[in-house]
VEXDREN-2710 file (C-alpha; in Angstrom, 1 decimal):
% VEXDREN-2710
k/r/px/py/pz
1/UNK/0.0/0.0/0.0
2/UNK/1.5/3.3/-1.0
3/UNK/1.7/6.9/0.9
4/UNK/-0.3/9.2/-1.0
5/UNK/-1.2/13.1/-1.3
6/UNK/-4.5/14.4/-2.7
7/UNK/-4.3/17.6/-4.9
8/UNK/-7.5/19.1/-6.0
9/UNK/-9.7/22.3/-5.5
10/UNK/-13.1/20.6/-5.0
11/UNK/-13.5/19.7/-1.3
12/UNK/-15.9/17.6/-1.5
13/UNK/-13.9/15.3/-4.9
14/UNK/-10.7/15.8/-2.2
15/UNK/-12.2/14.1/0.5
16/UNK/-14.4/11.2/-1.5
17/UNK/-10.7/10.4/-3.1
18/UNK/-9.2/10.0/-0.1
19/UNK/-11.8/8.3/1.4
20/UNK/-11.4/5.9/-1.4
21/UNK/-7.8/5.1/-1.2
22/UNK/-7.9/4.9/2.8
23/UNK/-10.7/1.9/2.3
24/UNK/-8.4/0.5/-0.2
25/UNK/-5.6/0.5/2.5
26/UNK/-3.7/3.1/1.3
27/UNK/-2.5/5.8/3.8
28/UNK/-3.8/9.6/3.1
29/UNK/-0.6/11.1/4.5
30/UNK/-2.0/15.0/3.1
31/UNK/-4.1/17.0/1.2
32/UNK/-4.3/20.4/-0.6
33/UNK/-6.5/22.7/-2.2
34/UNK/-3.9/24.6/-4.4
35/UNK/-1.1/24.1/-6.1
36/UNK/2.0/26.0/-3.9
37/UNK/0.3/24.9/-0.9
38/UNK/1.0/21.5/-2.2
39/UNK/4.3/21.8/-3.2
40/UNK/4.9/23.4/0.6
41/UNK/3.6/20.6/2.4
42/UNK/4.8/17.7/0.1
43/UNK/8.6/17.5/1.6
44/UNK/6.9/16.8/4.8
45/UNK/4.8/14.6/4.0
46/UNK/6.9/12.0/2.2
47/UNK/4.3/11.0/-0.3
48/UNK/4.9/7.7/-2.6
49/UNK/2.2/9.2/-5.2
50/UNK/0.4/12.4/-5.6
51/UNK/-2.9/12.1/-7.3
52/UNK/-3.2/15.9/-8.7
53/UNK/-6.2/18.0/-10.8
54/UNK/-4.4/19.9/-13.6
55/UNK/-6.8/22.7/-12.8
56/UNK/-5.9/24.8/-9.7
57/UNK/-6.9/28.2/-8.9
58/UNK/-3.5/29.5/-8.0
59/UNK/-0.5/27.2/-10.6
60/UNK/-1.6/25.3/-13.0
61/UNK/-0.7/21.7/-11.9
62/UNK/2.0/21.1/-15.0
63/UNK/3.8/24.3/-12.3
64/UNK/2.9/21.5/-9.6
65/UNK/4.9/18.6/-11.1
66/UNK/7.7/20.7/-11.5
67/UNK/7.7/21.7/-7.6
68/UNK/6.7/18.4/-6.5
69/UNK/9.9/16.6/-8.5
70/UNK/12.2/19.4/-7.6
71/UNK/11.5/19.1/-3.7
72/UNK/10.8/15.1/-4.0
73/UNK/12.8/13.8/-7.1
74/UNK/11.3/10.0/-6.3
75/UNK/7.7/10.9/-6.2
76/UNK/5.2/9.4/-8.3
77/UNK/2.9/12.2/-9.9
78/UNK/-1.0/10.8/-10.6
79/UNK/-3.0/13.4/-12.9
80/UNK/-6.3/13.1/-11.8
81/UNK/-8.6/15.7/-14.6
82/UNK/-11.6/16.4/-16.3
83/UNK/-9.7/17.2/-19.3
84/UNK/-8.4/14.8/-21.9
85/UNK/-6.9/16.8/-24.1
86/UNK/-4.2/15.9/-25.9
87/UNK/-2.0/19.3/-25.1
88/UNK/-2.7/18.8/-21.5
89/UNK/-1.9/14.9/-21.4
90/UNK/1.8/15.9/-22.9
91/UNK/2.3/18.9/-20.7
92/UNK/1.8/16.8/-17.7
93/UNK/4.0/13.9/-18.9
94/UNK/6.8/16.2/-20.0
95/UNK/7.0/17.8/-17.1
96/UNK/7.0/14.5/-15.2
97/UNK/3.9/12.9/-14.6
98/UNK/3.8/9.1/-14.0
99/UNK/0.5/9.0/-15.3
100/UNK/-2.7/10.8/-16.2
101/UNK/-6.1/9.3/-15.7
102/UNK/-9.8/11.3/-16.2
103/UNK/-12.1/12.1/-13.6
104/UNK/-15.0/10.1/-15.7
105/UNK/-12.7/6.3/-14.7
106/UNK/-14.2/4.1/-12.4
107/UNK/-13.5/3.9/-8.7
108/UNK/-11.5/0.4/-9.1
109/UNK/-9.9/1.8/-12.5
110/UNK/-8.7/4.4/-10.3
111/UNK/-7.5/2.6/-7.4
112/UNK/-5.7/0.0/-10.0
113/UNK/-4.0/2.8/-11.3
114/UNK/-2.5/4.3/-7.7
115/UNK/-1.5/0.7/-7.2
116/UNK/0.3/0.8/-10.3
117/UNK/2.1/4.2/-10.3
118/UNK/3.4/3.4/-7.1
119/UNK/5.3/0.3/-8.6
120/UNK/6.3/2.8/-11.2
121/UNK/4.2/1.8/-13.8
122/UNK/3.0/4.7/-16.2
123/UNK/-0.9/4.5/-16.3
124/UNK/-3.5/6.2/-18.4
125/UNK/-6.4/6.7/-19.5
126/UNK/-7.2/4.1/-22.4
127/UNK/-6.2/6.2/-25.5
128/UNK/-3.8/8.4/-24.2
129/UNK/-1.2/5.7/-24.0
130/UNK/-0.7/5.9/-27.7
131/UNK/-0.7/9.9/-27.7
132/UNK/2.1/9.6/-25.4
133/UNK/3.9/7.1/-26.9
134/UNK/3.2/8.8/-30.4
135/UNK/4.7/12.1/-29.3
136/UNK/7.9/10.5/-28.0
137/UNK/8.4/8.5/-31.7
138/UNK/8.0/12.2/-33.1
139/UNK/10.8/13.9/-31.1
140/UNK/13.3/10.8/-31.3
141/UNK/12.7/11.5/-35.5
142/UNK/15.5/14.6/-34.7
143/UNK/18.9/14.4/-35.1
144/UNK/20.2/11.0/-33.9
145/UNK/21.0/10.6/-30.4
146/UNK/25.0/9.8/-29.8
147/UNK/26.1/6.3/-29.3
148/UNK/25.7/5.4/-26.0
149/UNK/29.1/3.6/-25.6
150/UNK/30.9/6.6/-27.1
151/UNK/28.9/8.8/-24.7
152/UNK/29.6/6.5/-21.8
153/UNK/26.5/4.9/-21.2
154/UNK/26.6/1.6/-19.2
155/UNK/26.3/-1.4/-20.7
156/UNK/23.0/-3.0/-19.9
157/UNK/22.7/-6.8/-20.0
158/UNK/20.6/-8.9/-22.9
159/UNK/17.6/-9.6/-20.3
160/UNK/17.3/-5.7/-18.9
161/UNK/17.7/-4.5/-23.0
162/UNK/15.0/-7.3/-23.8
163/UNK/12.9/-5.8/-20.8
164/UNK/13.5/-2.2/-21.9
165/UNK/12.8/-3.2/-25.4
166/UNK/9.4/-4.3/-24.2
167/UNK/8.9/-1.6/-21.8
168/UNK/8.8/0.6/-25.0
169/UNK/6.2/-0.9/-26.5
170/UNK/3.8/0.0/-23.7
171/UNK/3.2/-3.4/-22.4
172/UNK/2.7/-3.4/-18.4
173/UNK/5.4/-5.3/-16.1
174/UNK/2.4/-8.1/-16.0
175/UNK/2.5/-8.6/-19.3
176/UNK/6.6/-8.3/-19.7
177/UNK/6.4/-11.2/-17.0
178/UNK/4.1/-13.6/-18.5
179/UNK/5.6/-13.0/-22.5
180/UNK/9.6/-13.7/-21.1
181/UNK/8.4/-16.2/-18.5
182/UNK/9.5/-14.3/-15.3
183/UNK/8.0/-13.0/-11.8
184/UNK/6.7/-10.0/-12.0
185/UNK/9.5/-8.5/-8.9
186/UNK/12.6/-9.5/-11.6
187/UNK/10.5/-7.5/-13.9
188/UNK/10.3/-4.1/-11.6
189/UNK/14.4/-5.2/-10.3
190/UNK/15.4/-5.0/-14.2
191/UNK/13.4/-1.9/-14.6
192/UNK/15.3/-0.3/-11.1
193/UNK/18.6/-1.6/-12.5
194/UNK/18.3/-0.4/-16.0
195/UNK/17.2/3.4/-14.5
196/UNK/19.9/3.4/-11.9
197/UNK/22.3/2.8/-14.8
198/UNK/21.0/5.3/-17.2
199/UNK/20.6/7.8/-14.2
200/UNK/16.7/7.8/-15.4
201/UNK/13.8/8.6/-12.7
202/UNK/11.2/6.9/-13.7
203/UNK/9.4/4.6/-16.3
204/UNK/8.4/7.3/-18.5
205/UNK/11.5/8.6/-18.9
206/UNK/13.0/5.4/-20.0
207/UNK/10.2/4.7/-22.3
208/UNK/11.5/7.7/-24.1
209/UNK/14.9/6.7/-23.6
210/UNK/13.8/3.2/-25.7
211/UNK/12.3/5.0/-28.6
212/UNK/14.7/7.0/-29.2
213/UNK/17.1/3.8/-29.9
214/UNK/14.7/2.8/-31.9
215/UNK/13.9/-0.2/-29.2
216/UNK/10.4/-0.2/-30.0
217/UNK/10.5/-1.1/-33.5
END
C-alpha cells in the first residue's frame, strides 16, 4: 500500500478520493486545495504518489509537477482531470507525470491505477497511452542521439535490453512477466537496474529513452 497526497480544489472530490484510497488500504498522509500549498507541504509529508487536478486556482498543476519533483525527485505524480486533451496529457508527462487518468474512470480503474504508479508503472487513461507514446516517436525523428558507448552509457545486459525493449512498447510489467516467463518482482528489479544505470527517474522517462534507440521497433 502506498503513501499518498490528494491535490485538488473541490473539497468535496478531495475528500471522496481519499476516502477511497484509505478503504483501499492506502495511507492519506496529506491533502491540498492549491497548487504551492502543495508543493509546501509535500517534503513533509513523504508521499509515494500524488494524485493531482491539472486545474488549480493559483498554478496550473504542470507548475505543480515541477515543484513536486524538484523538492521530492522519487515521487510518483498521478494526474487526476476532467480534461483529456491531448496538449494537456503531454504537458503533464513532459513535465513528469507518471501517469494521467480522467475524472470520468471508475473507482476500481482508479484505485488499479494508484496501485500501479506506485510500482512505477505509467498508467493512463485508455487512448492516451498511444498519444504519449506517439509524441515520444515524433521527437526521437531529430537528429540521432549519440552512441551510447561513445557517450559512456553503461552497458546493460541482454535480459534488462529485452525488458526495456518491451517496456517501449507499452506493455505493463504483468504482461513483460508472463511473454519472457518471469515473476513480475525480476521485472520491476530489471526496470530499477536499468534506470539506476542510465541515471533515469522513472518509467516514462526510459520509455523515451527506448524509442529514441529505436527499441520499440
Amino acid at each position: 500500500m502506498a503513501r499518498v497526497m490528494v491535490v485538488d480544489d473541490h473539497p468535496m472530490w478531495r475528500e471522496g478520493v481519499a476516502r477511497d484510497l484509505t478503504e483501499a488500504g492506502h495511507e492519506v498522509v496529506a491533502t491540498a486545495g492549491e497548487g504551492r500549498q502543495a508543493v509546501r507541504v509535500a517534503p513533509a509529508a513523504r508521499p509515494d504518489v500524488v494524485v493531482l487536478d491539472l486545474q488549480l486556482p493559483d498554478v496550473s498543476g504542470v507548475e505543480v509537477i515541477r515543484g513536486l519533483r524538484a523538492a521530492l525527485p522519487e515521487v510518483r505524480v498521478l494526474m487526476l482531470s476532467a480534461s483529456g486533451e491531448q496538449q494537456d496529457v503531454l504537458d503533464a508527462v513532459k513535465a513528469g507525470a507518471t501517469g494521467y487518468l480522467v475524472k470520468s474512470a471508475a473507482p476500481a480503474e482508479f484505485l488499479d491505477a494508484v496501485r500501479r504508479t506506485a510500482a512505477g508503472e505509467p498508467v493512463f487513461t485508455p487512448g492516451l497511452a498511444g498519444l504519449v507514446l506517439g509524441e515520444y516517436r515524433r521527437l526521437a525523428a531529430g537528429p540521432p542521439a549519440p552512441d551510447p558507448e561513445a557517450a559512456g552509457t553503461p552497458r546493460l545486459t541482454d535480459r534488462e535490453t529485452e525488458v526495456l525493449r518491451l517496456v517501449a512498447k507499452g506493455m505493463s510489467y504483468k504482461q513483460i512477466a508472463e511473454r519472457l516467463a518471469i515473476s513480475h518482482r525480476t521485472v520491476q528489479n530489471h526496470v530499477q537496474n536499468t534506470l539506476g544505470k542510465l541515471q533515469l527517474h522513472n518509467r516514462v522517462e526510459l520509455t523515451r529513452y527506448a524509442i529514441e534507440r529505436g527499441l520499440d521497433d
